[in-house]
C-alpha positions in Angstrom: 0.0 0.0 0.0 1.4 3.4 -1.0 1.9 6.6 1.6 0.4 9.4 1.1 1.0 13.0 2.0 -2.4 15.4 2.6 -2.0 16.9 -0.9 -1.6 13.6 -2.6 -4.8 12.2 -0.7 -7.0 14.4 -1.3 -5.7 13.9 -5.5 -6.4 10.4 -5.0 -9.5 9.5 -2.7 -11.2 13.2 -2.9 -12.3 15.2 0.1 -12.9 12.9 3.6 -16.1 14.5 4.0 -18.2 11.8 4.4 -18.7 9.9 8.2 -15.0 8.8 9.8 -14.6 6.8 13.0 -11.9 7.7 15.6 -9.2 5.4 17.3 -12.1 2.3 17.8 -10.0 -0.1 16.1 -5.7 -0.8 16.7 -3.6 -1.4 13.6 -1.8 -5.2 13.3 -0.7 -5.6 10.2 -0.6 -5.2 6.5 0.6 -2.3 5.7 4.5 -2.1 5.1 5.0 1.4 6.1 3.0 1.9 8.9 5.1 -1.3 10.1 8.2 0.4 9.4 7.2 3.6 11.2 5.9 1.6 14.0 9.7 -0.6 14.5 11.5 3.1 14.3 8.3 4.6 17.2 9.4 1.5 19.4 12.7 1.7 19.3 13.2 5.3 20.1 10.6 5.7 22.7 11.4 1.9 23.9 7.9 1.2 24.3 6.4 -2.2 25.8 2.5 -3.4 24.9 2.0 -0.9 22.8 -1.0 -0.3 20.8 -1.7 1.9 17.9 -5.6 3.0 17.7 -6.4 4.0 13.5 -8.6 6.5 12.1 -11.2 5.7 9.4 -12.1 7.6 6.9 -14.7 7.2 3.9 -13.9 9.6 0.9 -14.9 10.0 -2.3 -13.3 7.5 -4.3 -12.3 4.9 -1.1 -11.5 4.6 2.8 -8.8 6.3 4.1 -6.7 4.9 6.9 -4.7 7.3 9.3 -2.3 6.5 12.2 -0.7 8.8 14.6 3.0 8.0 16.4 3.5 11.2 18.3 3.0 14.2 16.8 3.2 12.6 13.3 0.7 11.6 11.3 0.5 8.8 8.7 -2.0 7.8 6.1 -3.0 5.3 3.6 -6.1 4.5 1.3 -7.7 2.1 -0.3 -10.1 2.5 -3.3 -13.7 1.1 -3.2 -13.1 -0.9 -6.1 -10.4 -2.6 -5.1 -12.0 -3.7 -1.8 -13.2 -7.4 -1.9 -14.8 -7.3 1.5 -14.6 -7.1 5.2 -15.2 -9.6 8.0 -15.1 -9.2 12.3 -14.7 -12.0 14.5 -14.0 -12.9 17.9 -10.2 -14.1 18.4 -10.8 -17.4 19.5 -12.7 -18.1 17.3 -10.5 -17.4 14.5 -7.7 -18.9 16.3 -9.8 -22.3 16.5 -10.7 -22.1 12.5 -7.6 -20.9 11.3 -6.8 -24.4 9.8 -10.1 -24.6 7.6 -10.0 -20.5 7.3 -8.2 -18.4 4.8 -9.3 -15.6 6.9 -7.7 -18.2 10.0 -4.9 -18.9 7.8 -4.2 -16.1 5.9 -4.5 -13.5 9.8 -2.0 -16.5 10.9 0.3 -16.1 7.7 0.5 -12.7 8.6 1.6 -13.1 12.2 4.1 -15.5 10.8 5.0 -13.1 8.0 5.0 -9.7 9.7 7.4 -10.9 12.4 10.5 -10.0 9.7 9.2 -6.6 8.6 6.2 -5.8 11.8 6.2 -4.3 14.9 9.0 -5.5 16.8 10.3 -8.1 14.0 10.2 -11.0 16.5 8.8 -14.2 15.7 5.4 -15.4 16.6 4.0 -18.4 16.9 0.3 -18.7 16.8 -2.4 -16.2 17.7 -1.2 -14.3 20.6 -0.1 -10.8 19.0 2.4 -9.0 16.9 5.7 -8.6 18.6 5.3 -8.1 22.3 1.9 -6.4 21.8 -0.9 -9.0 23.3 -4.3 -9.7 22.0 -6.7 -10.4 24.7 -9.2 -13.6 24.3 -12.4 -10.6 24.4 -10.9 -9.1 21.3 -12.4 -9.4 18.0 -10.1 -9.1 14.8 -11.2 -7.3 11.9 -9.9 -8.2 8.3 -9.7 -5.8 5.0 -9.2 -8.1 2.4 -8.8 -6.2 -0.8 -7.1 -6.6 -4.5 -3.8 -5.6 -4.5 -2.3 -5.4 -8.2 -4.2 -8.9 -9.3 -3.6 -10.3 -5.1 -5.9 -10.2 -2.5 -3.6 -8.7 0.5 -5.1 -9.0 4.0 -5.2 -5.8 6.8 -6.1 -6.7 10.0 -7.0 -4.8 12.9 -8.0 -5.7 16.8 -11.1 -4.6 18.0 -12.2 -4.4 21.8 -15.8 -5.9 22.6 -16.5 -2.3 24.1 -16.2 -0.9 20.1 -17.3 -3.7 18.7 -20.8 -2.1 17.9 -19.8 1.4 16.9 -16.8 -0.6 14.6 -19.8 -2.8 12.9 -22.1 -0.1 12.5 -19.9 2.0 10.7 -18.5 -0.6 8.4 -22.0 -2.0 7.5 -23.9 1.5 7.1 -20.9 2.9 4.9 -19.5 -0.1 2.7 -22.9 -2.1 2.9 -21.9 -4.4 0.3 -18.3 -5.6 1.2 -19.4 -7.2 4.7 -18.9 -11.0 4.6 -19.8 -13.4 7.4 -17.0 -15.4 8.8 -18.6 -18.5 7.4 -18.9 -17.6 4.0 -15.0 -16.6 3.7 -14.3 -20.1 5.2 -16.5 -21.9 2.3 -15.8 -19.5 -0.5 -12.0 -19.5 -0.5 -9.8 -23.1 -0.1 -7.4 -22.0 -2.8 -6.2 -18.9 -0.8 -5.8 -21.0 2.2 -3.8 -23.1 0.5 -1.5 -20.1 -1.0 -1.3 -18.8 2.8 -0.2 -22.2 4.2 3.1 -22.6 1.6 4.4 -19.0 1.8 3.9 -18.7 5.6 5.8 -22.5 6.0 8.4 -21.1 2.7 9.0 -17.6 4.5 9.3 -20.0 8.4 12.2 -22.2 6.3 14.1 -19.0 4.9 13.7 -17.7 8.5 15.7 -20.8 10.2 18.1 -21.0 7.0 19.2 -17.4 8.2 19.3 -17.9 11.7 22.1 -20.4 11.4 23.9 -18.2 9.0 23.1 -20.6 5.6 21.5 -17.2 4.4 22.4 -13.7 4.4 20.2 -11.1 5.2 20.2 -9.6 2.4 19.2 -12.9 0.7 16.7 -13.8 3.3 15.2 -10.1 2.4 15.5 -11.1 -1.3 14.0 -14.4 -1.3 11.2 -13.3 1.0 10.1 -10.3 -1.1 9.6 -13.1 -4.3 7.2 -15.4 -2.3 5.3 -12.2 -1.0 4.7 -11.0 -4.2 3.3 -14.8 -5.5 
């Protein structure tokens, strides 16, 4: 997903004039930058179980997607054409599915995957946050899924129970044809899962291949930039 500046949003998705919803929902993963923003935030400000809370915005053309470090301010879009749909669930639930789910398997690939270029660029193993940022059981997890260059790419945001409501409400009433059920992602999309599954166990090999010095980084970065971009 590309940055944009104020200028060059307002080019692209039109005026945010339309409703927006404030800090209900905290930023996981998915977007490169923001991760890369969010490692550099840590790291100077040595932060522990931090969370990052998003803006979102519905424009003209698309939603809008804004996150604040500081005093700084970051932002992102994505058109309404190129989003496929959207689905909330409860973690646990997620977590139990994620081996019949490509909404399971694909929020796991990206824990497994966002670990080398994510928040804190540890690695995780299984559903229990991005870097040392916890998800508690009563959080839901809402998914983006939208078409990126021919791809569907995944976003993926937490969700407190006590938002849950005002999250749904503003999702369904403003993109009222891009909510999916759970269910229906689960039947609809075995091929995906599949794709999820070898580039999260590819990217996992590369990983160990590096950590016993077999790989360089720079070849580790190499090699998993080509499977991301399958």
């Amino acid at each position: 997903m590309k940055e944009y500046n104020k200028k060059q949003l307002t080019q692209e998705f039109g005026k945010c004039i339309y409703e927006r919803i404030d800090y209900k929902a905290e930023y996981l993963s998915g977007i490169e930058f923001f991760d890369s923003y969010i490692d550099s935030y840590i790291e100077k400000k040595k932060l522990k179980d931090q969370t990052f809370p998003v803006i979102f915005s519905k424009c003209s053309t698309g939603l809008v997607i804004t996150l604040g470090l500081g005093f700084s301010i970051y932002q992102t879009g994505i058109h309404f054409y190129e989003i496929k749909y959207f689905t909330i669930e409860q973690q646990d639930k997620i977590t139990y599915q994620k081996d019949k789910s490509v909404v399971g398997r694909a929020l796991v690939g990206g824990l497994l995957l966002y670990p080398f270029i994510g928040p804190l660029g540890t690695v995780i193993g299984g559903m229990t946050g991005i870097g040392k940022k916890n998800i508690d059981i009563t959080d839901y997890i809402l998914i983006i899924c939208f078409d990126d260059e021919g791809k569907d790419s995944f976003l993926q945001f937490s969700v407190k129970s006590k938002h849950l409501n005002a999250i749904s409400k503003y999702l369904k009433t403003n993109f009222p044809h891009h909510f999916k059920n759970f269910n229906e992602i689960v039947k609809d999309e075995p091929k995906i899962l599949n794709d999820n599954i070898f580039i999260a166990d590819e990217i996992k090999k590369l990983k160990e291949l590096l950590d016993i010095g077999a790989l360089t980084q720079a070849e580790f970065d190499e090699q998993k930039q080509k499977l991301l971009k399958k």
